[in-house]
VEXKEZA-758186 format. One line per field, with one value per atom (N, C-alpha, C): x, y, z; atom name. Coordinates in pm, whole numbers, m for minus. Layout:
<nuzas>
px: X  ... .
py: Y  ... .
pz: Z  ... .
a: CA  ... .
</nuzas>
This chain:
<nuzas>
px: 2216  2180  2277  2419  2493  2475  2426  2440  2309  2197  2080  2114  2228  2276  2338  2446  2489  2431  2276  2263  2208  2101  2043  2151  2294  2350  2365  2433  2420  2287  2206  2064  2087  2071  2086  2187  2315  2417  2389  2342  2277  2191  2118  2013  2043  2117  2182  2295  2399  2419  2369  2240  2139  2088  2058  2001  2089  2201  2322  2391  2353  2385  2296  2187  2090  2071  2117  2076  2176  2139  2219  2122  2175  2163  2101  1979  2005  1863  1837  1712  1635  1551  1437  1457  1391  1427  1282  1295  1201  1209  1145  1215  1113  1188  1042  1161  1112  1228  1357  1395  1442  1568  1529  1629  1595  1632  1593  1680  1624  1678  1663  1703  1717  1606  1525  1474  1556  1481  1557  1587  1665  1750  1666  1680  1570  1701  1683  1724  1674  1735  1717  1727  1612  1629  1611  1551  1510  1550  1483  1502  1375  1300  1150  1101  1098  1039  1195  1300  1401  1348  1299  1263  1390  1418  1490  1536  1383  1409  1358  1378  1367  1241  1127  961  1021  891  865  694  727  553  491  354  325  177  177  77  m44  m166  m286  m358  m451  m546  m519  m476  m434  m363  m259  m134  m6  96  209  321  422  539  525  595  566  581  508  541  539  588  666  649  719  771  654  525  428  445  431  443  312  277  146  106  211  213  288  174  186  256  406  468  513  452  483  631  695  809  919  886  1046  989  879  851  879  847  936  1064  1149  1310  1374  1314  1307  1326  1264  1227  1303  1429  1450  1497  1376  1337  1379  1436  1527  1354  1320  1203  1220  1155  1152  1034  987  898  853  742  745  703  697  603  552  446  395  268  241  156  m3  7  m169  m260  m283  m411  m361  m389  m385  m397  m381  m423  m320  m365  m234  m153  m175  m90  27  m4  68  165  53  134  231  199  272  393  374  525  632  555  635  710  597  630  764  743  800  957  966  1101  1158  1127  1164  1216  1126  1140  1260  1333  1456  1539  1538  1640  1660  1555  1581  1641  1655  1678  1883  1912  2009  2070  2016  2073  2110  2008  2040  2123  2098  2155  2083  1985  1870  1837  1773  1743  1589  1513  1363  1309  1183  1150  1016  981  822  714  679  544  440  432  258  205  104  34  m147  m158  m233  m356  m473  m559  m540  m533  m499  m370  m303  m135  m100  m231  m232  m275  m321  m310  m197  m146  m27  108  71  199  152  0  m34  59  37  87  270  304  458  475  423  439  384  296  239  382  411  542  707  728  888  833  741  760  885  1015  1076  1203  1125  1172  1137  997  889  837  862  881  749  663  501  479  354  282  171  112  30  m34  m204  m278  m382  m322  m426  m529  m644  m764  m768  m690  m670  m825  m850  m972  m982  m928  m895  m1040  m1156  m1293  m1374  m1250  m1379  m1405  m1473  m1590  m1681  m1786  m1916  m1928  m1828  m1796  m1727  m1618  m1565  m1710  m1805  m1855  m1988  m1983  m2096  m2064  m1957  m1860  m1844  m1792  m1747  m1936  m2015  m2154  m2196  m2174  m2228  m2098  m1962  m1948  m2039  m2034  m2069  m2193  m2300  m2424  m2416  m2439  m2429  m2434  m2322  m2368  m2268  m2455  m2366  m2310  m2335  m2190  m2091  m2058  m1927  m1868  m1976  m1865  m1858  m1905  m1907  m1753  m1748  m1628  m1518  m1529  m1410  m1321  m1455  m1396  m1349  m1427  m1319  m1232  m1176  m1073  m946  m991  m857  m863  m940  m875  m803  m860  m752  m619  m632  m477  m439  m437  m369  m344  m407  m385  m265  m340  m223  m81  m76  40  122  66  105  170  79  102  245  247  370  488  485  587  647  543  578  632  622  693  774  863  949  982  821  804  726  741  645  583  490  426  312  289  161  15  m79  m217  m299  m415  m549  m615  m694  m848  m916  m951  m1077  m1037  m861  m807  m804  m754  m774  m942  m1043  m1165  m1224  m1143  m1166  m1145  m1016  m911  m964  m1065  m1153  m1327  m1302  m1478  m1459  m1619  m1586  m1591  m1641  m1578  m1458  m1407  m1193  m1171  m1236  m1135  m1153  m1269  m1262  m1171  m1164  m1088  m904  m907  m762  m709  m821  m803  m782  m857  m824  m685  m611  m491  m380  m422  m308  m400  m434  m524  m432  m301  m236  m280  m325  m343  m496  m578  m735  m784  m876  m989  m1085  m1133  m1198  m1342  m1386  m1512  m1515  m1652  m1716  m1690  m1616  m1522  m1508  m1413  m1288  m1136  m1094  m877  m893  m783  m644  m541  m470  m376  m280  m227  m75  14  107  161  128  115  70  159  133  225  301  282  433  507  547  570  588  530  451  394  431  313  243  83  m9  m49  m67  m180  m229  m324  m394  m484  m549  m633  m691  m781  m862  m947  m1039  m1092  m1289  m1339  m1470  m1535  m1443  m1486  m1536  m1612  m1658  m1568  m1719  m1710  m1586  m1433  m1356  m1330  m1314  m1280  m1308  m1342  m1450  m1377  m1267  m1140  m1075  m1100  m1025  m1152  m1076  m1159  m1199  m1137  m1139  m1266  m1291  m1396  m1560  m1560  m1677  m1697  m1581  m1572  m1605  m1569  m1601  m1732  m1762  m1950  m2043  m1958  m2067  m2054  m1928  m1871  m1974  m1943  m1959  m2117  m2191  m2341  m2404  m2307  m2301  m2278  m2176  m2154  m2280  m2304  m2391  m2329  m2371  m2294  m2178  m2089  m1949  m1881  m1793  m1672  m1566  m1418  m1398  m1440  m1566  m1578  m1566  m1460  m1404  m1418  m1411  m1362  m1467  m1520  m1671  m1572  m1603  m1480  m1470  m1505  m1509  m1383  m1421  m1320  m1150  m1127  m972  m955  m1013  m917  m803  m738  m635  m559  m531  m429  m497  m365  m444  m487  m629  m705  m654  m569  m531  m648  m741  m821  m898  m1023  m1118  m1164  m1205  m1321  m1243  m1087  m1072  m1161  m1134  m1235  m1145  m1100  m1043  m1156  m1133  m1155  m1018  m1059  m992  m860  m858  m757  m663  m724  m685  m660  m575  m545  m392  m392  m229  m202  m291  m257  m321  m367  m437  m562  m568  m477  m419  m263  m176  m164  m209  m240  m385  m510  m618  m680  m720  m758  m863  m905  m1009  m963  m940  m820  m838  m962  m1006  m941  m944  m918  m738  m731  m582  m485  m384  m306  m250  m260  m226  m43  0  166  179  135  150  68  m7  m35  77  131  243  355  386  525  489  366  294  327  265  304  448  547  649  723  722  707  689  571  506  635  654  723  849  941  1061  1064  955  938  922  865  864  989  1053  1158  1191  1108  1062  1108 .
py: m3682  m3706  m3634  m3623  m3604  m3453  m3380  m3240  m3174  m3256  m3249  m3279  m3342  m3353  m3230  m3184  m3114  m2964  m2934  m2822  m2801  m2904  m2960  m2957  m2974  m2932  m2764  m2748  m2590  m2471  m2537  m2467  m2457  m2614  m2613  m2558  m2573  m2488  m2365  m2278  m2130  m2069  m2192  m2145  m2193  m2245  m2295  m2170  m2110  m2026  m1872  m1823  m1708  m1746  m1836  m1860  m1835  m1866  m1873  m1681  m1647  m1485  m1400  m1489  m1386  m1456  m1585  m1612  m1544  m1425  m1343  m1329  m1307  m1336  m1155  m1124  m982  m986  m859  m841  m671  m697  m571  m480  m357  m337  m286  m267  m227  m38  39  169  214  332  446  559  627  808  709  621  570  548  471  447  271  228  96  m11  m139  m291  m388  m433  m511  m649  m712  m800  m949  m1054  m1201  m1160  m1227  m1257  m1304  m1286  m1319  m1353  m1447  m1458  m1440  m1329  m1285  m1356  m1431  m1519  m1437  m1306  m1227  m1073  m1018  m902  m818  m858  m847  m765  m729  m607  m501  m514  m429  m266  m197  m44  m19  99  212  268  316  380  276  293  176  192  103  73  90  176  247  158  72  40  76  167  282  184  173  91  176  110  172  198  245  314  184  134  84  m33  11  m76  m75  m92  m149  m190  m212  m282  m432  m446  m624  m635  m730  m774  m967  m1007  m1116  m1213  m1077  m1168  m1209  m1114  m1086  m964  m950  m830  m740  m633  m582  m589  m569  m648  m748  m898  m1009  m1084  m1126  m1189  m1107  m949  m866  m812  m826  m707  m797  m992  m1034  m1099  m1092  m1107  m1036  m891  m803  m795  m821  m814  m941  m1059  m1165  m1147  m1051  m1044  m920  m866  m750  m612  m627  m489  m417  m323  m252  m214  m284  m293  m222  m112  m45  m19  m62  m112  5  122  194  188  222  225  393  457  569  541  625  603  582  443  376  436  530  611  770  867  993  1042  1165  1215  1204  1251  1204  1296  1424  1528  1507  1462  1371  1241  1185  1056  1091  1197  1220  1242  1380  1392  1336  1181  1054  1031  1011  882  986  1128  1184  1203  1159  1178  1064  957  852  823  884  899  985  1049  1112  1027  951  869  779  705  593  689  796  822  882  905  891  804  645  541  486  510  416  523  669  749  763  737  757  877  901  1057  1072  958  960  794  773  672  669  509  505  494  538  517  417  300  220  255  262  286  246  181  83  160  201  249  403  428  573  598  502  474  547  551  606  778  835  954  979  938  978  979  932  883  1048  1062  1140  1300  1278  1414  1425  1293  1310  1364  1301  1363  1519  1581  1701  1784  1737  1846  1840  1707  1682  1625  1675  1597  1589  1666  1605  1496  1472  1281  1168  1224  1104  1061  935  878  871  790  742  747  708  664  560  495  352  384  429  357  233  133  19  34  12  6  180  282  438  471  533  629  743  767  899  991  929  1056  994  952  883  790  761  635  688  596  644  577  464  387  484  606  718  822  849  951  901  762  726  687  688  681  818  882  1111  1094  1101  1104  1058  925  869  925  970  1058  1182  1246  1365  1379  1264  1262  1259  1379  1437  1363  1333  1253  1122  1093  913  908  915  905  998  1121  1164  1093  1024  913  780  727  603  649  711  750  820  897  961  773  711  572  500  451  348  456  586  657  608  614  577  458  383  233  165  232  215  270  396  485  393  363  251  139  9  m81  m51  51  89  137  177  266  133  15  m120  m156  m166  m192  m180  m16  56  m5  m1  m51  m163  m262  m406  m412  m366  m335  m215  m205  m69  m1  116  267  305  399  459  592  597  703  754  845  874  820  802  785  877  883  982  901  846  775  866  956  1048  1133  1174  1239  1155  1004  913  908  899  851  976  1125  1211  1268  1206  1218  1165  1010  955  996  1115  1122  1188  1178  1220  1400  1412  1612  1619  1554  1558  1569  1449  1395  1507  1586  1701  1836  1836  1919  1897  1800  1691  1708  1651  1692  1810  1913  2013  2060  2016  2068  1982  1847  1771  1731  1805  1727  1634  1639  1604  1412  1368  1184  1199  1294  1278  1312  1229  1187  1351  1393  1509  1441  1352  1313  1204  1179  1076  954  904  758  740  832  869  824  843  829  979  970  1085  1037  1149  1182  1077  995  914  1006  1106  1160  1341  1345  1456  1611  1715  1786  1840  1805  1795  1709  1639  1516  1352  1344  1220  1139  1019  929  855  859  802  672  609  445  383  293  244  142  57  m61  m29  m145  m146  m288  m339  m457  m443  m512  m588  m659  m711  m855  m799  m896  m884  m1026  m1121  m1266  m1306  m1327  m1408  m1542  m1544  m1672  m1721  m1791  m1784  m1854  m1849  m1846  m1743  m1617  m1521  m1398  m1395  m1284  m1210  m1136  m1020  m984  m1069  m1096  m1099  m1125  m1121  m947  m846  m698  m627  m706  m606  m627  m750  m826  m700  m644  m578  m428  m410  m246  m246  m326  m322  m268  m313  m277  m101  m36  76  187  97  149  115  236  220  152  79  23  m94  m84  m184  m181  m230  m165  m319  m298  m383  m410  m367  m445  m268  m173  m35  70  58  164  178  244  213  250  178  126  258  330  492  560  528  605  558  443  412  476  523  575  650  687  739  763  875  813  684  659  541  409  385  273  126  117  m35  m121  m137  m245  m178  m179  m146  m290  m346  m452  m611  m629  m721  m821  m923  m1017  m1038  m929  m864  m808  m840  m708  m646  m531  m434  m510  m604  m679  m771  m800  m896  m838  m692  m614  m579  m609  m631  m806  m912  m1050  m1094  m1018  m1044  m1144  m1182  m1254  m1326  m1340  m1479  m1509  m1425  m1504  m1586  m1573  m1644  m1531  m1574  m1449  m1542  m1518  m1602  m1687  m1805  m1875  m1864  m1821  m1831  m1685  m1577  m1449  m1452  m1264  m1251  m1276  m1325  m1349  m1169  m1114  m996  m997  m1091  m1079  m1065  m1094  m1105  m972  m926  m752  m657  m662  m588  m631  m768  m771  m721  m730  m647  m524  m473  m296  m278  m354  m309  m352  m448  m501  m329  m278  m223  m52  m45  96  67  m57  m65  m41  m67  m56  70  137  316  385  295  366  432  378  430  324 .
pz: m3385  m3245  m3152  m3182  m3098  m3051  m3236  m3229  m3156  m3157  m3059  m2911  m2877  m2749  m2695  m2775  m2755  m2741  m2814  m2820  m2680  m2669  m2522  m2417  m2426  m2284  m2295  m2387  m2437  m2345  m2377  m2342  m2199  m2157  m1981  m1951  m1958  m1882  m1925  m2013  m2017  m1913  m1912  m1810  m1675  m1664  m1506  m1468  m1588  m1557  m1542  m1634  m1612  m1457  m1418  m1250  m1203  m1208  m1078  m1085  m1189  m1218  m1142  m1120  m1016  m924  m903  m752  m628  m609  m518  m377  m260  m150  m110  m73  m26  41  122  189  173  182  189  336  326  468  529  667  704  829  774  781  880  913  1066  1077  1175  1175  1227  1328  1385  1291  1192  1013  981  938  855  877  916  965  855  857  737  789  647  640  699  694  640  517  481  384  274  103  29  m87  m146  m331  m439  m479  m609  m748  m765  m914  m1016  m1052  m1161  m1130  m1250  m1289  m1357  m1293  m1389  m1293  m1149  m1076  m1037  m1171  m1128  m1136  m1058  m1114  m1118  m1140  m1131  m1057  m970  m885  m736  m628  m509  m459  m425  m423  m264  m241  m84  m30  15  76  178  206  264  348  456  509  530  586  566  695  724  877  966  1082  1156  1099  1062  987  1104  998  1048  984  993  907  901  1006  1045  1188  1229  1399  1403  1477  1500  1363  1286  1140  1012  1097  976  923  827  698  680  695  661  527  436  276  258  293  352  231  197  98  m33  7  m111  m136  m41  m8  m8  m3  m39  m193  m233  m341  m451  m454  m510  m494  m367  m372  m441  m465  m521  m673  m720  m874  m875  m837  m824  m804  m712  m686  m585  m524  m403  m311  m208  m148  m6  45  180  249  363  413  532  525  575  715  844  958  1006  968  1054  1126  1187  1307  1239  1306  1276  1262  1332  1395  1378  1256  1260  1106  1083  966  880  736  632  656  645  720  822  934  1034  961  912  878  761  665  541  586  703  716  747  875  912  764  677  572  485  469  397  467  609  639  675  640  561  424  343  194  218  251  282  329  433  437  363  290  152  106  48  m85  17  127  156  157  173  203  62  m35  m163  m250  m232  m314  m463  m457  m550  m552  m669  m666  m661  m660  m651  m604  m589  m526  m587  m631  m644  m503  m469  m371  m395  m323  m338  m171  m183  m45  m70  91  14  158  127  197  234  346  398  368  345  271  141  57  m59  m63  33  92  123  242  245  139  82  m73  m139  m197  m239  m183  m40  24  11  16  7  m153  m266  m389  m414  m333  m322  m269  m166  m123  m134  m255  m272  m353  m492  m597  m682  m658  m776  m732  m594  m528  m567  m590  m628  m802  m823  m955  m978  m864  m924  m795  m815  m681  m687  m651  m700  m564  m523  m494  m454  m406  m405  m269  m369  m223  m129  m257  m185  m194  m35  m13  m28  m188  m247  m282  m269  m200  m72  21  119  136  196  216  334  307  399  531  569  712  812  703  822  821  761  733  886  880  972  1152  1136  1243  1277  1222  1271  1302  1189  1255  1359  1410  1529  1649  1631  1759  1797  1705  1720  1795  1796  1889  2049  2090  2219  2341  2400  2521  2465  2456  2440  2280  2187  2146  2147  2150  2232  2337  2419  2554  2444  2388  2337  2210  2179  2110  2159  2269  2352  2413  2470  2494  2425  2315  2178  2149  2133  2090  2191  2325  2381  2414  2381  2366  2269  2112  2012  1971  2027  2036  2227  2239  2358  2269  2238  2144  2058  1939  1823  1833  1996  2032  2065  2119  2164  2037  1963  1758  1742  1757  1674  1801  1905  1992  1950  1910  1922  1727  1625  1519  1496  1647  1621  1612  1668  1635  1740  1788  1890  1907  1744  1736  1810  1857  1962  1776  1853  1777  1832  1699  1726  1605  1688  1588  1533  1626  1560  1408  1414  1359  1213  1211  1066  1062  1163  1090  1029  1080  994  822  857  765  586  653  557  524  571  553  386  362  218  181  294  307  324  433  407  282  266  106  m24  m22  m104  m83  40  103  73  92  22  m93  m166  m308  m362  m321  m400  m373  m239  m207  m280  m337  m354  m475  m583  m729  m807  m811  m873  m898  m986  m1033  m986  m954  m902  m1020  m1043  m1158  m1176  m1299  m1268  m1301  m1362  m1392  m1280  m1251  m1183  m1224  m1142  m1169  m1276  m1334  m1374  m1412  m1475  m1468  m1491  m1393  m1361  m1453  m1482  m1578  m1528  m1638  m1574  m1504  m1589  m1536  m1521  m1410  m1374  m1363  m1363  m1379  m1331  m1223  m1118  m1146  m1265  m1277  m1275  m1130  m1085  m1169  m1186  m1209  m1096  m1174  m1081  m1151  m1022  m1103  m955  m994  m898  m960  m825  m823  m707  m745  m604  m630  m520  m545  m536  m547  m514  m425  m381  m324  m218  m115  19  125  92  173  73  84  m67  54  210  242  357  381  527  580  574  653  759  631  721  810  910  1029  996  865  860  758  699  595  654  803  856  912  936  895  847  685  597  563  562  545  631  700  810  779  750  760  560  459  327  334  428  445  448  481  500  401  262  155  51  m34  m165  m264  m325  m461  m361  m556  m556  m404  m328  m233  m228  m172  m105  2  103  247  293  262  377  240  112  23  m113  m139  m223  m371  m490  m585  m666  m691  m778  m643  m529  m445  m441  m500  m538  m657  m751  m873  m845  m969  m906  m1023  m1129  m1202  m1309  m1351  m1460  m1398  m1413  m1322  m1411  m1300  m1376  m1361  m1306  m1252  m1146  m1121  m995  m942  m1033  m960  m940  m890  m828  m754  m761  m675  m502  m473  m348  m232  m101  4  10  140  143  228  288  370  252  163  54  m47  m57  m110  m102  15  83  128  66  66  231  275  402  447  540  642  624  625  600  475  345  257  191  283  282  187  98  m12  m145  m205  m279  m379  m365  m442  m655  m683  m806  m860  m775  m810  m840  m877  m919  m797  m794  m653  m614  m461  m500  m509  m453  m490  m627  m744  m855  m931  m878  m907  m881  m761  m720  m807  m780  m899  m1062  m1113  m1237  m1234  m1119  m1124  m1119  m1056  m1049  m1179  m1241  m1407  m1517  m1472  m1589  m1497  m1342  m1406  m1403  m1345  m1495  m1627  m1726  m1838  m1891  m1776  m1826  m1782  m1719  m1672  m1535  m1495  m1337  m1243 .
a: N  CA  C  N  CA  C  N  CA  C  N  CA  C  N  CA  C  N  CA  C  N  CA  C  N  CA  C  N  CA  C  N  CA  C  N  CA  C  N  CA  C  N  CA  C  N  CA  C  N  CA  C  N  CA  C  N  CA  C  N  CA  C  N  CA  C  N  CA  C  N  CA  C  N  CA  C  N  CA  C  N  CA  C  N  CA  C  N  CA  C  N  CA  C  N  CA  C  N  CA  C  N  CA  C  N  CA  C  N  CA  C  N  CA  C  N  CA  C  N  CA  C  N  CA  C  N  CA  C  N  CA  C  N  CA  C  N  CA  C  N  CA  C  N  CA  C  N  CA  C  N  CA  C  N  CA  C  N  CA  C  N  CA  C  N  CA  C  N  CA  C  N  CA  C  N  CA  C  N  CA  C  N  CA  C  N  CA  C  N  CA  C  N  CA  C  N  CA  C  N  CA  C  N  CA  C  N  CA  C  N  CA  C  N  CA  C  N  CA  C  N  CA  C  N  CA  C  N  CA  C  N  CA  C  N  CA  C  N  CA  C  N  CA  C  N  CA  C  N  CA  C  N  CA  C  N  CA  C  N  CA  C  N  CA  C  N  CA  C  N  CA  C  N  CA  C  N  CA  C  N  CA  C  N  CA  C  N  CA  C  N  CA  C  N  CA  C  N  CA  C  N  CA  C  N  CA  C  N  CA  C  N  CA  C  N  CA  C  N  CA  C  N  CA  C  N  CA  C  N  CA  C  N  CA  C  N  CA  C  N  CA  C  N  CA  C  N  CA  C  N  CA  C  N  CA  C  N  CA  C  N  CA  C  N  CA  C  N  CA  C  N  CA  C  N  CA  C  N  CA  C  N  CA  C  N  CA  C  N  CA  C  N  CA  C  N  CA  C  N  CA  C  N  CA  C  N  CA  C  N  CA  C  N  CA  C  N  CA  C  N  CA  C  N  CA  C  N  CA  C  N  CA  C  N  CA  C  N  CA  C  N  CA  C  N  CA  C  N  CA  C  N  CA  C  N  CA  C  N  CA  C  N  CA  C  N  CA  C  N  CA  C  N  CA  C  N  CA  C  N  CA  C  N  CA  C  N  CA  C  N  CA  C  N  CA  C  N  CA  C  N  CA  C  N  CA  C  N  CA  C  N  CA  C  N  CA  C  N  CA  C  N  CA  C  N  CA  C  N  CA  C  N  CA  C  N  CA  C  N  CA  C  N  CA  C  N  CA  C  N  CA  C  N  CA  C  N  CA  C  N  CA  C  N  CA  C  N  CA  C  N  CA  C  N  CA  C  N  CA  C  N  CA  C  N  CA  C  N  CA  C  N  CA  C  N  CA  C  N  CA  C  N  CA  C  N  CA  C  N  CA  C  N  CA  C  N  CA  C  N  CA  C  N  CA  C  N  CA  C  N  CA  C  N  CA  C  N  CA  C  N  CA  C  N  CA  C  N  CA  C  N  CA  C  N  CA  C  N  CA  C  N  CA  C  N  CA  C  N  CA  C  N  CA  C  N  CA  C  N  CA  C  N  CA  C  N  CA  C  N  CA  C  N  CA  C  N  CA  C  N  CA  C  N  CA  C  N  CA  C  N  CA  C  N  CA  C  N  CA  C  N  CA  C  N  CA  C  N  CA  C  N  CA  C  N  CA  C  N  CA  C  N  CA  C  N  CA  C  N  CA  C  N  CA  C  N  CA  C  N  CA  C  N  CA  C  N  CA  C  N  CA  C  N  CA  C  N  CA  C  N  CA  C  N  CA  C  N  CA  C  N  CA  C  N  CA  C  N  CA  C  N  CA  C  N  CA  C  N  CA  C  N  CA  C  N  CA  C  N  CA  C  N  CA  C  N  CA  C  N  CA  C  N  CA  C  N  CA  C  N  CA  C  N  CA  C  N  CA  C  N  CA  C  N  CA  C  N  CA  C  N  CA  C  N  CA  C  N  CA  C  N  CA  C  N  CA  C  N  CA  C  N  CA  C  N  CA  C  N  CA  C  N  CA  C  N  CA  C  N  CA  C  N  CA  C  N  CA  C  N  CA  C  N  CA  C  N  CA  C  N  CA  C  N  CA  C  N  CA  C  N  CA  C  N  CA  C  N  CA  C  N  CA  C  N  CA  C  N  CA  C  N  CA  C  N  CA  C  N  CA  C  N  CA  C  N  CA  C  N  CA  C  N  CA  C  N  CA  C  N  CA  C  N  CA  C  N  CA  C  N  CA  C  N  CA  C  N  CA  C  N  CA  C  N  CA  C  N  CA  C  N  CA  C  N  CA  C  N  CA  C  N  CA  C  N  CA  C  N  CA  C  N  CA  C  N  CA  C  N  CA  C  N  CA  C  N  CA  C  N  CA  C  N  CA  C  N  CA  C  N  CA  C  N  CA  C  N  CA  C  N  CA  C  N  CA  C  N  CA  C  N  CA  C  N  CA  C  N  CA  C  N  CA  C  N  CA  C  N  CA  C  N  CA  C  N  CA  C  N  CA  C  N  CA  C  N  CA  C  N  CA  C  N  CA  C  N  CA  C  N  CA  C  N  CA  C  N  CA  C  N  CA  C  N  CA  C  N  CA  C  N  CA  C  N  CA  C  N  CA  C .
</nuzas>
């Protein structure tokens, strides 16, 4: 009995001291050309999303970092620093092309890699986010470790293709879109102010950016992790050396809770087939398809709104700490 006592304190003080070895005090940051502020404060109980190299999170077509203490990857970024992981939280301009936005994001990816002294960085980017990741690994790939796609409109979608179509109709829609153009580059410019950054916007320039003629046009300039068969995997690691991977979701209606779900119910109508709600599911591949058909929209991809996400489905905090799980393990 005694020696069953004894092994039993044995165990617990092991594991009281493995907790107290990682319960360390540290924060994530949140970055723009400006340079990077530090999160709240987060504790580190694990070691299970430790990469290698430090996770860059790349926001999507009218995104953001965080504003009064919401996260655009809503619980992802102290969740990963939690388990971890060296987490940097990107902001480029809401509204414009990946081109534009790449180069934001890519002179950023320069200052992480000044600040931590790393010699490369993984990329996730989650929508038009995943374009731009794409373009930063296209022109400083031997910075870039991987890159992860979630919910990437890597050929398009047919919501930008019907939108560029309905400006382009003479008159009234050229005024009906010259008008929502500068009301959302006003708004979004509000956006980026009020989380820190004050990039000029151009709507027309992102709803271009996603049509599915861009996106061929894209591709051929940046093939590197793009699928060559019809929904498809792309090469893990590609030969610029990059690794690629990606997800994407399904879902539409997941909570009739969140706002954003009555959006995509409307925008999803427009797509043929599978989509989350904005991204038709053959158009996230990317690299090795971890998963397409999440029981996700395109908002609940980044844990959106608040968290309100389909309670039966995968949690997305726990995809992200997965991916970041699986490229520690490669070494990434």
């Amino acid at each position: 009995m005694k020696a069953i006592l004894g092994t039993l304190l044995l165990t617990g003080s092991l594991t009281i001291a493995s907790t107290a070895a990682f319960a360390t005090s540290t924060t994530y940051q949140y970055c723009s050309t400006s340079g990077c502020r530090a999160s709240s404060s987060v504790n580190v109980t694990s070691t299970y999303a430790a990469t290698k190299y430090p996770i860059i999170l790349a926001h999507g077509i009218m995104g953001f970092s965080s504003i009064l203490g919401v996260d655009y990857f809503y619980g992802i970024g102290s969740d990963l620093t939690a388990n971890g992981a060296k987490v940097f939280d990107t902001q480029v301009s809401s509204l414009d092309s990946s081109f534009v936005r790449g180069e934001q994001l890519r002179s950023q990816v320069q200052q992480i890699l000044a600040i931590t002294g790393a010699q490369k960085v993984n990329l996730i980017g989650h929508s038009q986010g995943a374009l731009d990741s794409r373009y930063v690994a296209g022109v400083m790939p031997a910075q870039i470790a991987s890159v992860t796609g979630v919910g990437g409109v890597n050929f398009g979608t047919p919501v930008a293709d019907a939108v560029a179509k309905a400006a382009g109709i003479p008159v009234i829609g050229s005024t009906i879109a010259a008008a929502s153009s500068s009301l959302l580059n006003a708004f979004f410019s509000f956006v980026g102010v009020a989380s820190g950054q004050g990039y000029s916007q151009n709507f027309m320039a992102a709803i271009n950016q996603l049509t599915t003629s861009t996106a061929t046009t894209f591709n051929a300039q940046f093939p590197a992790g793009v699928p060559t068969t019809n929904c498809g995997q792309g090469v893990q690691k590609a030969s610029n050396g990059v690794s690629y991977f990606s997800w994407g979701g399904t879902g539409v209606m997941t909570n009739f809770l969140d706002p954003l779900d009555y959006v995509f119910a409307v925008s999803s109508l427009i797509i043929p087939g599978a989509s989350d709600g904005m991204v038709p599911q053959c158009s996230t591949h990317l690299g090795t398809v971890i998963r397409d058909n999440y029981y996700q929209n395109h908002g609940n991809e980044v844990n959106q709104v608040l968290g309100l996400t389909y309670i039966f489905a995968a949690s997305p905090v726990t995809q992200y700490r997965g991916q970041a799980n699986r490229l520690k393990n490669l070494g990434l």
